[in-house]
C-alpha distance (Angstrom), angle and dihedral (degrees) to the residues before:
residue distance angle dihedral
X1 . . .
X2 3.63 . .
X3 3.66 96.5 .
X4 3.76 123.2 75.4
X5 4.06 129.9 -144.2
X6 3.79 95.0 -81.2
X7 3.25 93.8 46.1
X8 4.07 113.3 -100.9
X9 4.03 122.6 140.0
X10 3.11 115.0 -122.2
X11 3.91 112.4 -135.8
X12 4.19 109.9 -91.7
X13 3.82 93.8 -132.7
X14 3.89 84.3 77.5
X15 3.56 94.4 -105.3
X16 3.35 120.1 163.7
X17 3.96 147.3 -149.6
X18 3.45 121.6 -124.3
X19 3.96 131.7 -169.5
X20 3.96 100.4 -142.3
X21 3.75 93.5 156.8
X22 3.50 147.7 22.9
X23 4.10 133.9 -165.1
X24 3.70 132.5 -178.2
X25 3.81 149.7 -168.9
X26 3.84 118.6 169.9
X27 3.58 150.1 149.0
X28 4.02 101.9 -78.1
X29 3.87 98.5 -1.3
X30 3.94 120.3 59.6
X31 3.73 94.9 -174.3
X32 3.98 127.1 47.2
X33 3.99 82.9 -116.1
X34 3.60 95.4 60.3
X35 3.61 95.8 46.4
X36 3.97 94.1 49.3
X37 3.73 80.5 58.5
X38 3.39 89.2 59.4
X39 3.16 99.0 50.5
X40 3.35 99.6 58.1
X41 3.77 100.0 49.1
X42 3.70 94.6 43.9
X43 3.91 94.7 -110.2
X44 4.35 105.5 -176.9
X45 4.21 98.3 -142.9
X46 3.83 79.4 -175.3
X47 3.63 112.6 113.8
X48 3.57 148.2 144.5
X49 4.00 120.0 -59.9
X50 4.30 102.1 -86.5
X51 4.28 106.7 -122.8
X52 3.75 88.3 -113.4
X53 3.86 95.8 54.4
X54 4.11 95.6 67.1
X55 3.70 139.2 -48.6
X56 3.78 117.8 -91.5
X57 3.72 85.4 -162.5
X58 3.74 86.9 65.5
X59 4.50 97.0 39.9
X60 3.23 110.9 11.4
X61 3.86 123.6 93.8
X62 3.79 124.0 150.5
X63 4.11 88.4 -134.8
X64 4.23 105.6 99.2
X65 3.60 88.1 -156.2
X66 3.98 98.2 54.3
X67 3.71 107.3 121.3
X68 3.70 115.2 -118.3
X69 3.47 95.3 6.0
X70 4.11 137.0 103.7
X71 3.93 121.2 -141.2
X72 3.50 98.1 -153.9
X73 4.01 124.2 82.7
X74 3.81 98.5 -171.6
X75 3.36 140.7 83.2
X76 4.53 153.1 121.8
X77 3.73 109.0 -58.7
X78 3.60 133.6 -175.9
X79 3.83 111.7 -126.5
X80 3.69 144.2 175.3
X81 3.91 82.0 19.1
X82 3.88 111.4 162.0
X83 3.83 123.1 -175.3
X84 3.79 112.8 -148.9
X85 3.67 99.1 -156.6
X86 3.41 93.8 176.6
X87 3.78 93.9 67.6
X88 4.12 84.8 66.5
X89 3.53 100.5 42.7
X90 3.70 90.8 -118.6
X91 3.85 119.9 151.1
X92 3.48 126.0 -123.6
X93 3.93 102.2 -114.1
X94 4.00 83.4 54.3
X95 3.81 92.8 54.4
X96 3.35 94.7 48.7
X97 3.66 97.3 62.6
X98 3.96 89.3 42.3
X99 3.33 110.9 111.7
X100 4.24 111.7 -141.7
X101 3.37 104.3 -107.6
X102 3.70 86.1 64.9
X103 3.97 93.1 57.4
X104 3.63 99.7 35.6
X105 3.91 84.5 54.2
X106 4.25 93.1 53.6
X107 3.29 87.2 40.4
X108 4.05 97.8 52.4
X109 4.04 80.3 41.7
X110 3.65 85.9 57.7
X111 3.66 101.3 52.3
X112 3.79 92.4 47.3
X113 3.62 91.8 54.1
X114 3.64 94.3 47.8
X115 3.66 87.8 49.1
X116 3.97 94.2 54.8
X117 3.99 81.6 52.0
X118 3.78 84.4 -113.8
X119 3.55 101.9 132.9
X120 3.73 95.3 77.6
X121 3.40 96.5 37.1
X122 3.82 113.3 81.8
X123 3.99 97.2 171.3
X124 3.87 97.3 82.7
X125 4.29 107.9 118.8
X126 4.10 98.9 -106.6
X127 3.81 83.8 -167.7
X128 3.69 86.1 72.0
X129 3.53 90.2 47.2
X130 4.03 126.1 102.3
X131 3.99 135.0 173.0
X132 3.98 106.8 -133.9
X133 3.65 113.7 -177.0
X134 4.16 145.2 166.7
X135 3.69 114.2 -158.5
X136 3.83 126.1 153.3
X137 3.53 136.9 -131.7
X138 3.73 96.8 -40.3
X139 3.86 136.6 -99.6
X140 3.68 153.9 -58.6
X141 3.80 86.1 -91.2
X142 3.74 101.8 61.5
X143 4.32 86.3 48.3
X144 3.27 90.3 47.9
X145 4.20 96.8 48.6
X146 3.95 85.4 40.5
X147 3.93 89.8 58.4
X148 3.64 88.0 50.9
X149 3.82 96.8 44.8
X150 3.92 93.8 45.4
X151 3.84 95.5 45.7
X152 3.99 83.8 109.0
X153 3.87 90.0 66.4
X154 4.10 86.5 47.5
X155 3.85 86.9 47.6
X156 3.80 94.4 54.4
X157 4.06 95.3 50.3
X158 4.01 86.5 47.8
X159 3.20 97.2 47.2
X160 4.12 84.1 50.9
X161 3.49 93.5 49.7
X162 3.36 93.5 51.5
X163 3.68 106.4 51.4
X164 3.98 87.3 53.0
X165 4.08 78.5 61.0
X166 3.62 93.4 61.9
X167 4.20 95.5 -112.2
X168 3.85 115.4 153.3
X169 3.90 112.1 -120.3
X170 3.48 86.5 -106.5
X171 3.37 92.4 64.8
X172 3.68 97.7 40.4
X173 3.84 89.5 56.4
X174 3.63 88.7 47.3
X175 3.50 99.2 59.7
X176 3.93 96.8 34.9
X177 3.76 86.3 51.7
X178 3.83 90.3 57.5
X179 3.49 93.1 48.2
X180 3.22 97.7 54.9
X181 3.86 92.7 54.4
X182 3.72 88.0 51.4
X183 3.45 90.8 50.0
X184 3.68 94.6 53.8
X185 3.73 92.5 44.6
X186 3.92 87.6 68.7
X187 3.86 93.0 37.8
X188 3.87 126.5 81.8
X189 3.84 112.2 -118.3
X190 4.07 119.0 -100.7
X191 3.82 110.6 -110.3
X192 3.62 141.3 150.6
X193 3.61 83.7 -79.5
X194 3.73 102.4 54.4
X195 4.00 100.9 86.6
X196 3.75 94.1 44.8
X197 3.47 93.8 45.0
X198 4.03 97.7 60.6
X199 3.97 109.2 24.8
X200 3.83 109.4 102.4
X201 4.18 99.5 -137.5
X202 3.68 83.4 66.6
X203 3.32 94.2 73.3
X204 3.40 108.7 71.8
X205 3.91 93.5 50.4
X206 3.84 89.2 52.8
X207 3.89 96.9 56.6
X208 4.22 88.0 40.6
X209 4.06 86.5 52.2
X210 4.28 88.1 45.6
C-alpha cells in the first residue's frame, strides 16, 4: 500500500502527496483550464505545421523512405504564447537568448503557484521545497545556435564541392562568405547568454530562482 500505480513508494511515516496546484502550456489550451475544456468536448489541438514553425518545402515529402525527411505535416503546437519577463525580473538581452521551453516552464510554474494561492503567501518552508522536472533533448534554440556554430564544417564541404565544379577560390570565398552572412541573419548572436539559455538542466534552477 505504499506504492502507487507507476510504481513510487510512498514515504512510511504516512506522508502524503498532495496536488495544491496546477500550470499549463499546450497545443490549443494555454492554461490547465482551457485544456480541461478540451477535454471534455473532444477539442483536436492537432493541426497543420504553423508557417513560422519550419518549411515543408524544405522537410516534408510524402515518400516514408526519403532520407532526412518527415511525411507528416501535422502536429501539437504552442500558440498565442507570451512570456512576461518582467514578472521574473529577467532582462531583455537574457530573454532573448532563452530558448522557450525555458519560459513556458516559469511560466507554467507560475500559474501553479498562483493557483495553490502561493504567490502571496511568502511563509511556506522553501527548505522543503524541490524543482522536479522531465524535459527532453532540448530546444529549437540550441539547433538553431549549433547551425550557426558548425557553419565552419558546412563551409569546408562547400568549399569541396565547389572546387570539383571548376570555381576559382575567389569565387568559392565569395559565395561561402555570403552564406555565412545569411546564415547569421536567421541565427541569434553567441553571447554570454547563449549556453544558459538552451541547455535543459538549467531549467529547473531558473524557475527555483523565479
Amino acid at each position: 500500500r505504499n506504492r502507487c500505480a507507476c510504481g513510487l513508494r510512498f514515504p512510511r511515516d504516512g506522508l502524503a502527496i498532495a496536488i495544491v496546484g496546477i500550470g499549463a502550456k499546450l497545443p490549443g489550451a494555454l492554461d490547465a483550464q482551457t485544456f480541461w475544456k478540451n477535454v471534455e468536448q473532444g477539442v483536436s489541438a492537432i493541426k497543420p505545421v504553423p508557417a513560422d514553425r519550419w518549411d515543408p518545402s524544405l522537410y516534408y515529402d510524402e515518400d516514408r523512405d526519403a532520407p532526412d525527411k518527415t511525411y507528416s505535416m501535422i502536429g501539437g503546437w504552442v500558440e498565442g504564447f507570451e512570456f512576461d519577463r518582467k514578472a521574473f525580473r529577467l532582462p531583455p538581452a537574457v530573454v532573448k537568448q532563452m530558448d522557450m521551453s525555458q519560459t513556458l516552464w516559469l511560466a507554467a510554474a507560475r500559474d501553479a503557484f498562483e493557483d495553490a494561492n502561493l504567490l502571496e503567501d511568502q511563509t511556506w518552508d522553501r527548505s522543503r521545497c524541490a524543482v522536479i522536472l522531465g524535459n527532453a533533448m532540448g530546444g529549437d534554440l540550441r539547433d538553431m545556435n549549433d547551425i550557426r556554430l558548425l557553419f565552419p564544417e558546412f563551409a569546408s564541404h562547400m568549399r569541396a564541392s565547389l572546387e570539383k565544379k571548376g570555381l576559382s577560390s575567389d569565387q568559392i570565398e565569395s559565395l561561402i562568405i555570403a552564406t555565412r552572412e545569411q546564415v547569421q541573419k536567421q541565427m541569434p548572436p553567441i553571447t554570454e547568454d547563449t549556453m544558459p539559455g538552451e541547455l535543459s538542466n538549467v531549467i529547473s534552477g531558473r524557475v527555483a530562482n523565479a
